[in-house]
ROVEX-107769 format. One line per field, with one value per residue (C-alpha): residue in one letter; chain; x, y, z. Coordinates in nm, 4 decimals, always signed. Each point is the difference from the previous one (the first is absolute). Layout:
N
rest = [a;...] .
kette = [A;...] .
xx = [X;...] .
yy = [Y;...] .
zz = [Z;...] .
***
This chain:
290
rest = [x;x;x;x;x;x;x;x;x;x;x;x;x;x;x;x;x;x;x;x;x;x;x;x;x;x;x;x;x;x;x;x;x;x;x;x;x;x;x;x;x;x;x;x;x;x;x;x;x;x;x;x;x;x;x;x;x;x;x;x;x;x;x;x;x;x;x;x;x;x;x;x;x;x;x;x;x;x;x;x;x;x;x;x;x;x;x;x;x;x;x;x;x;x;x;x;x;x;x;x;x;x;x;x;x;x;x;x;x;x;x;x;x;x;x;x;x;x;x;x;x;x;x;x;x;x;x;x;x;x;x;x;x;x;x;x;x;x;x;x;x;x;x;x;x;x;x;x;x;x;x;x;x;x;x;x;x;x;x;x;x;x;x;x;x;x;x;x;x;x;x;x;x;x;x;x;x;x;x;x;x;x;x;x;x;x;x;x;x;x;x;x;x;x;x;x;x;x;x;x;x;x;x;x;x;x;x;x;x;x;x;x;x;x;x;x;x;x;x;x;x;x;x;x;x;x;x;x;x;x;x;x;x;x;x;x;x;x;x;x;x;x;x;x;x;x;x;x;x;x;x;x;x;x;x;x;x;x;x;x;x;x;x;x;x;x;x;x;x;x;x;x;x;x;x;x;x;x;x;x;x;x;x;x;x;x;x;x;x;x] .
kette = [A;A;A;A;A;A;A;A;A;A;A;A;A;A;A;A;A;A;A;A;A;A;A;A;A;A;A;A;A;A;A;A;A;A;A;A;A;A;A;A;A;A;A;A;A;A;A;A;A;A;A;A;A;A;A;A;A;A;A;A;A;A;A;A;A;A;A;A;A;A;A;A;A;A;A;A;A;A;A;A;A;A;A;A;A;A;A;A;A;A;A;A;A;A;A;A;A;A;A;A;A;A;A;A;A;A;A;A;A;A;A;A;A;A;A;A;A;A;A;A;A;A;A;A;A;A;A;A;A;A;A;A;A;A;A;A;A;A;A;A;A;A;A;A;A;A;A;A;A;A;A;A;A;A;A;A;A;A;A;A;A;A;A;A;A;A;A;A;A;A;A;A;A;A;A;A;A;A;A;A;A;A;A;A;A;A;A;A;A;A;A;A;A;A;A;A;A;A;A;A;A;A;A;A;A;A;A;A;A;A;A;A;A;A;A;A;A;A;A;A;A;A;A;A;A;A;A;A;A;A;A;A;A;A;A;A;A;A;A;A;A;A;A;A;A;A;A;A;A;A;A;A;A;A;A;A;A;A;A;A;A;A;A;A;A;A;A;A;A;A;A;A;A;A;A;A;A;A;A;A;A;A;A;A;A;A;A;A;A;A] .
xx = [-0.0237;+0.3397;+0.0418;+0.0147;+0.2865;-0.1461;+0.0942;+0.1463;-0.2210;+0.0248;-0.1422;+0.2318;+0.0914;-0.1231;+0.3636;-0.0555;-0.3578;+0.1888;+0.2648;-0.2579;-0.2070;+0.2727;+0.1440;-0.3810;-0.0291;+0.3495;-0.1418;-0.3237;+0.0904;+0.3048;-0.2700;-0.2352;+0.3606;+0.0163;-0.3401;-0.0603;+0.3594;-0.1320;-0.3234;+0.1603;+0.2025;-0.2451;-0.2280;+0.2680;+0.0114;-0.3129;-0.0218;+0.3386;-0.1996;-0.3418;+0.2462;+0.1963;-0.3409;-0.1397;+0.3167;+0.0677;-0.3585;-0.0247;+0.3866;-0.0747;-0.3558;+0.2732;+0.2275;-0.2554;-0.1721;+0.3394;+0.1275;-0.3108;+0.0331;-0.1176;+0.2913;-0.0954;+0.0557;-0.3233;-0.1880;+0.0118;+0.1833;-0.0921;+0.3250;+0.2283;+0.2196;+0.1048;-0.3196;-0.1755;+0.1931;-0.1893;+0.0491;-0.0863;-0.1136;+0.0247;-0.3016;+0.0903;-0.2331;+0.0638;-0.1117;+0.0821;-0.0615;-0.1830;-0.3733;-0.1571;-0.3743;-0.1814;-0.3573;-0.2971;-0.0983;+0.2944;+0.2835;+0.2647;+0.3368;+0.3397;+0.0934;-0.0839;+0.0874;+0.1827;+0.0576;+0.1147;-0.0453;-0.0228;-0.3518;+0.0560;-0.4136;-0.0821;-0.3512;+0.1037;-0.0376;+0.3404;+0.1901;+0.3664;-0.0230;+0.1748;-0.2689;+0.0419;-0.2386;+0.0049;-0.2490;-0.0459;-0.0225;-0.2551;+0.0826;+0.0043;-0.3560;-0.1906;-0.1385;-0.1445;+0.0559;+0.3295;+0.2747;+0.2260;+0.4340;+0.0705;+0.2384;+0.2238;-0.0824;-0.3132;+0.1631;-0.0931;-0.0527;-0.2730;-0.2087;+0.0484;+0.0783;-0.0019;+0.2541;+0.2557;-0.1605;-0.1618;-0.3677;-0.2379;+0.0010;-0.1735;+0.2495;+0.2756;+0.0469;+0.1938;+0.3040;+0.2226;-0.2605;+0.3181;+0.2241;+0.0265;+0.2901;+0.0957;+0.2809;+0.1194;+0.3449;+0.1346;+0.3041;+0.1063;+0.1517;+0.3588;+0.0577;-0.1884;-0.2599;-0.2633;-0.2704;-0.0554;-0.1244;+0.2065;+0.4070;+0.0089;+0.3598;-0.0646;-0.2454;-0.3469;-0.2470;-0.3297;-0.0165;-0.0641;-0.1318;+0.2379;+0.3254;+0.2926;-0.1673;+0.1480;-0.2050;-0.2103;+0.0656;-0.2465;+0.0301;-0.2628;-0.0591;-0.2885;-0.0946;-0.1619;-0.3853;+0.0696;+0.2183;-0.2194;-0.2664;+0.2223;+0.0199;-0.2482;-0.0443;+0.1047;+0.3525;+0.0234;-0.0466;+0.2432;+0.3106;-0.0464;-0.0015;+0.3404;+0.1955;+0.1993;-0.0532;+0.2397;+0.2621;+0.2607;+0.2888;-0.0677;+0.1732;-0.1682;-0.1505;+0.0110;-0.3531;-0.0881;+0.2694;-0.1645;-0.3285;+0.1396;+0.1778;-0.3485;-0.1813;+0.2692;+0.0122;-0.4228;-0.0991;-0.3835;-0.1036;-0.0047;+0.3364;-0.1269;-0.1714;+0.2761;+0.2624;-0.2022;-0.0510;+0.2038;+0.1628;+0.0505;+0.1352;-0.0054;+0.1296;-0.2502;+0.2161;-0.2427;-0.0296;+0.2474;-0.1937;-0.0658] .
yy = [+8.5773;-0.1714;-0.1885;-0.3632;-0.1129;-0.2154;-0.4044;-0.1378;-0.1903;-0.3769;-0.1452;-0.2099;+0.1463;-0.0910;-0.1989;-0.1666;-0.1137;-0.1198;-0.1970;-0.2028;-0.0677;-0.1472;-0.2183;-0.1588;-0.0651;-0.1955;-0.1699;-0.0900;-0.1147;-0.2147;-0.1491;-0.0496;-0.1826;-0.2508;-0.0911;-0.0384;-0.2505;-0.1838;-0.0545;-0.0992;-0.2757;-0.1070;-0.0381;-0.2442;-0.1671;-0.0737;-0.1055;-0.2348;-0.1731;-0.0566;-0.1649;-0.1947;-0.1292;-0.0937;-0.1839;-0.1785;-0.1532;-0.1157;-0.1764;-0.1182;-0.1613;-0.1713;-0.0828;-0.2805;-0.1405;-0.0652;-0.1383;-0.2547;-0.0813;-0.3316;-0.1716;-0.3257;-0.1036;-0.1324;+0.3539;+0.3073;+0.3763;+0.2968;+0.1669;+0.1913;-0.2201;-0.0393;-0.1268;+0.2677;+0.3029;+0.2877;+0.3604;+0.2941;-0.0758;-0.4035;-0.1995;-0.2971;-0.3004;-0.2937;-0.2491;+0.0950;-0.1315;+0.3139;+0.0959;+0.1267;+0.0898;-0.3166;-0.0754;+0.0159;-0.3549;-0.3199;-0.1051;+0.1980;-0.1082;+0.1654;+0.1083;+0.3406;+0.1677;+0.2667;+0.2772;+0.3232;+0.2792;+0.3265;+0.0640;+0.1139;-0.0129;+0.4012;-0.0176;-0.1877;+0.2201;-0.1760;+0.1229;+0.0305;-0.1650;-0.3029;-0.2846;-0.2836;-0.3488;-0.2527;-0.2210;-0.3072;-0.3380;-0.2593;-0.3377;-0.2135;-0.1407;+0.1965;+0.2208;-0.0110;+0.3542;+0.1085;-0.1420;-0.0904;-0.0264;-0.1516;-0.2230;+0.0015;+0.0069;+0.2186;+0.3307;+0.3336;+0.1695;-0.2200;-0.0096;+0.3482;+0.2254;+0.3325;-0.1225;+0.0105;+0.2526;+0.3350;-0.0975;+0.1128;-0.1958;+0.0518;-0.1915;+0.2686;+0.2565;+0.3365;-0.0760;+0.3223;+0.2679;+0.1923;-0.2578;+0.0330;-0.1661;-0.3782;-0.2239;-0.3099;-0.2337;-0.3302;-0.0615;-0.3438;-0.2654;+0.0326;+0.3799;+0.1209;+0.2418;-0.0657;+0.1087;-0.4383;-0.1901;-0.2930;-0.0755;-0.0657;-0.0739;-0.2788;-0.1251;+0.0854;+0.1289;+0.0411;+0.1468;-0.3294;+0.0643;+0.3431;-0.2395;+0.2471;+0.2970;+0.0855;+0.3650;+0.2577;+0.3672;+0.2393;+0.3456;+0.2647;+0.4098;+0.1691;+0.3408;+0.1641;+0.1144;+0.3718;-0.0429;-0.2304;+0.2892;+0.1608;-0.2432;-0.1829;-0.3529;+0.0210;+0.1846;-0.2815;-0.2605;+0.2099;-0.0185;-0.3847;-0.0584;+0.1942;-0.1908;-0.3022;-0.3643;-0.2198;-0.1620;-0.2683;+0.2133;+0.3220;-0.0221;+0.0392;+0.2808;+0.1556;-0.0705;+0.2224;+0.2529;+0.0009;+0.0891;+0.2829;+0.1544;-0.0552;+0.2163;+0.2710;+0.0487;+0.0013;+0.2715;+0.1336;-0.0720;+0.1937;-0.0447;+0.0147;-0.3206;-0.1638;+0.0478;-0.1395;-0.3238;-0.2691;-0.3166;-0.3139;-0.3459;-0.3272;-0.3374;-0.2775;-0.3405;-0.3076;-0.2409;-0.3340;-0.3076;-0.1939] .
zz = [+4.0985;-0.1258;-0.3117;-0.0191;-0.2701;-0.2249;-0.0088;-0.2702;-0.2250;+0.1039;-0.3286;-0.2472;-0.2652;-0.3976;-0.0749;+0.3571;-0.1529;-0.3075;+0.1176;+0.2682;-0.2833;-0.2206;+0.3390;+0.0436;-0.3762;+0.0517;+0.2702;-0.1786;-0.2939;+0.1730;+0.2499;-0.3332;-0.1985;+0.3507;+0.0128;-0.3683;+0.0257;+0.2821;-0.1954;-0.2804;+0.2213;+0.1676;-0.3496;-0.1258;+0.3209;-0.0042;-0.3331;+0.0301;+0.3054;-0.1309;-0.3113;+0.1987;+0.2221;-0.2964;-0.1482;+0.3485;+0.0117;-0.3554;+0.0049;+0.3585;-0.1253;-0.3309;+0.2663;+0.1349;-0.2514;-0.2316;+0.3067;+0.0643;-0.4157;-0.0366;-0.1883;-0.1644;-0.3714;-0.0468;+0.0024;-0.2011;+0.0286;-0.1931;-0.0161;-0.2684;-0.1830;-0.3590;-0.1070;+0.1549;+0.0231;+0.1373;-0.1232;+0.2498;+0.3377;+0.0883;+0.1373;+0.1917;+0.1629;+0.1641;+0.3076;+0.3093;+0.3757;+0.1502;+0.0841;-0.2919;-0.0631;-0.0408;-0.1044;+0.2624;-0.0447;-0.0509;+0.2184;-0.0148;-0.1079;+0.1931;-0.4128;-0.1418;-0.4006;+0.0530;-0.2621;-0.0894;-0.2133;-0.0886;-0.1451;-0.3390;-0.0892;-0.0436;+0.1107;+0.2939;+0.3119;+0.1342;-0.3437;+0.0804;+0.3110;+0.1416;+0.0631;+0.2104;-0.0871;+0.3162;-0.0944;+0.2120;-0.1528;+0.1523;+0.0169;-0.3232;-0.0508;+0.2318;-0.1994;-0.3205;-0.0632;+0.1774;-0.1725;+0.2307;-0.0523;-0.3239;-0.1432;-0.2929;-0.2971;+0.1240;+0.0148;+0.2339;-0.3240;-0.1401;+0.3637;+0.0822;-0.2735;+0.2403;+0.1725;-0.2920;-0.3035;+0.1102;+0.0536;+0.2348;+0.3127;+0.3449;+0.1907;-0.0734;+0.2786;-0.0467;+0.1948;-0.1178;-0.1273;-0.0944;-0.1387;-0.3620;-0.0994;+0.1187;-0.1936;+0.1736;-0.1148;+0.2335;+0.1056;-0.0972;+0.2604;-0.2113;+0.0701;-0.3072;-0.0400;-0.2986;-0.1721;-0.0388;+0.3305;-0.0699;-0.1207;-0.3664;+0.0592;+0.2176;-0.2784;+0.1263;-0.1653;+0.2117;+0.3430;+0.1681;+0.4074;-0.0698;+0.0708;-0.1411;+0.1633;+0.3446;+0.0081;-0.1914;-0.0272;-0.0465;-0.1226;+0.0663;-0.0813;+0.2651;-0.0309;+0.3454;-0.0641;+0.0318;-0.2911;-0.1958;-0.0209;-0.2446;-0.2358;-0.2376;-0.0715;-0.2974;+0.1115;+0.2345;-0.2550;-0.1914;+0.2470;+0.1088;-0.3431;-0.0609;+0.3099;-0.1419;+0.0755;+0.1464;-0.2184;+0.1506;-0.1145;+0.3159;+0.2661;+0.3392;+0.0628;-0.3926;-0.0477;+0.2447;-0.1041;-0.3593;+0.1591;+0.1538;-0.3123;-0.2072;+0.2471;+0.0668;-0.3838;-0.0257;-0.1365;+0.0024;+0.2781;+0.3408;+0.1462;+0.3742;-0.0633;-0.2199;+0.2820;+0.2483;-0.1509;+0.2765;-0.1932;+0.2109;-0.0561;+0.2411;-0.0359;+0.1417;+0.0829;-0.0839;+0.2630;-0.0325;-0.1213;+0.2153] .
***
């Protein structure tokens, strides 16, 4: 019987073993890098959007009712002005020509109060949200209980006090559950922008039907709900607080850019949710009188 030479062995060898190892580590943990990237992209994408949704709706939902304002000289605006200058986030109300919700019994007038806020009541379940009031306004003398539009000198502030102080009111609806900031300004019909709804230089002195102001800006900050989590009322409170108000001297656009530099410099607070915070800002032309 011959002797079969034995094969070579065809196993790989320990350094082999080694080096495949280290190659499908590399390959791991650069598969692991791209996939935690692409989360991370898409995170902030997601974020931006569900901001910028939330933005469009709200200044969309402005756009209409400042453009339906009811301009007349003969009835009342809550706005800011030197007589009532508003520190921190700005409420606004006024009469304008759009459906609002109006009472289950009365004829119903085509004139709704408009107002908004953030709510700044702390045991309010709508805390550091944007509200919206449309209450609809009956006809005058047709119901005993409903007041209807009033007339100088009955103000919006003496008839409905919710609608320019923070009080409790049913008729407000959460219109921007994660807008926490809002600060609004006009643009005057001579160029100017002010922190005053009328021209002192051309000697007025009361907003009269809104008949110097050709638009109003509004500034707002919105933080997405994933970031929100992170941070408490009370830090939220903290940071709307901290962003300026408007002064006539900033030129367009600086409001905005001060907002920005008081939240890159925050300290405190998770970063992830700071840096996600959007900042928008919309000019709303009034309608001509006509």
């Amino acid at each position: 019987m011959s002797l079969q030479p034995r094969k070579p062995d065809q196993a790989f060898t320990i350094v082999e073993l080694i080096v495949a190892f280290a190659v499908l580590t590399l390959v791991i943990i650069f598969v692991t890098r791209l996939f935690n990237t692409a989360t991370a992209i898409t995170t902030i994408g997601n974020k931006r959007m569900d901001a910028d949704a939330q933005a469009r709706q709200l200044l969309d939902r402005m756009a209409i009712d400042f453009w339906q304002m009811v301009k007349r000289s003969d009835i009342d605006y809550y706005l800011k002005s030197p007589g009532n200058a508003q520190t921190g986030n700005d409420q606004i109300a006024f009469f304008t020509q759009v459906t609002g919700y109006y009472p289950s019994t009365g004829s119903q007038s085509p004139i709704s109060l408009v107002s908004y806020r953030v709510n700044s009541i702390n045991t309010a379940a709508a805390f550091n949200k944007l509200e919206r009031m449309g209450k609809g306004l009956v006809w005058n003398g047709v119901s005993p209980s409903n007041v209807p539009i009033v007339f100088l000198p009955l103000t919006i502030n003496t008839n409905w006090p919710s609608a320019t102080n923070a009080v409790a009111e049913p008729d407000y609806e959460v219109l921007g559950p994660q807008v926490f900031r809002l600060e609004y300004f006009y643009l005057l019909k001579n160029g100017n922008v002010s922190d005053t709804p009328w021209e002192t230089s051309a000697g007025h002195t009361s907003v009269s039907g809104m008949q110097d102001v050709a638009a109003i800006a509004a500034s707002i900050a919105v933080i997405d709900p994933k970031s929100k989590i992170l941070l408490s009322a009370a830090q939220i409170s903290t940071l709307a607080g901290e962003m300026n108000d408007f002064v006539p001297s900033m030129r367009p656009g600086e409001l905005l850019t001060q907002w920005q530099s008081v939240l890159d410099g925050t300290t405190g607070m998770p970063r992830s949710s700071i840096s996600s915070i959007r900042l928008y800002e919309r000019l709303f032309p009034l309608a001509a009188t006509k």
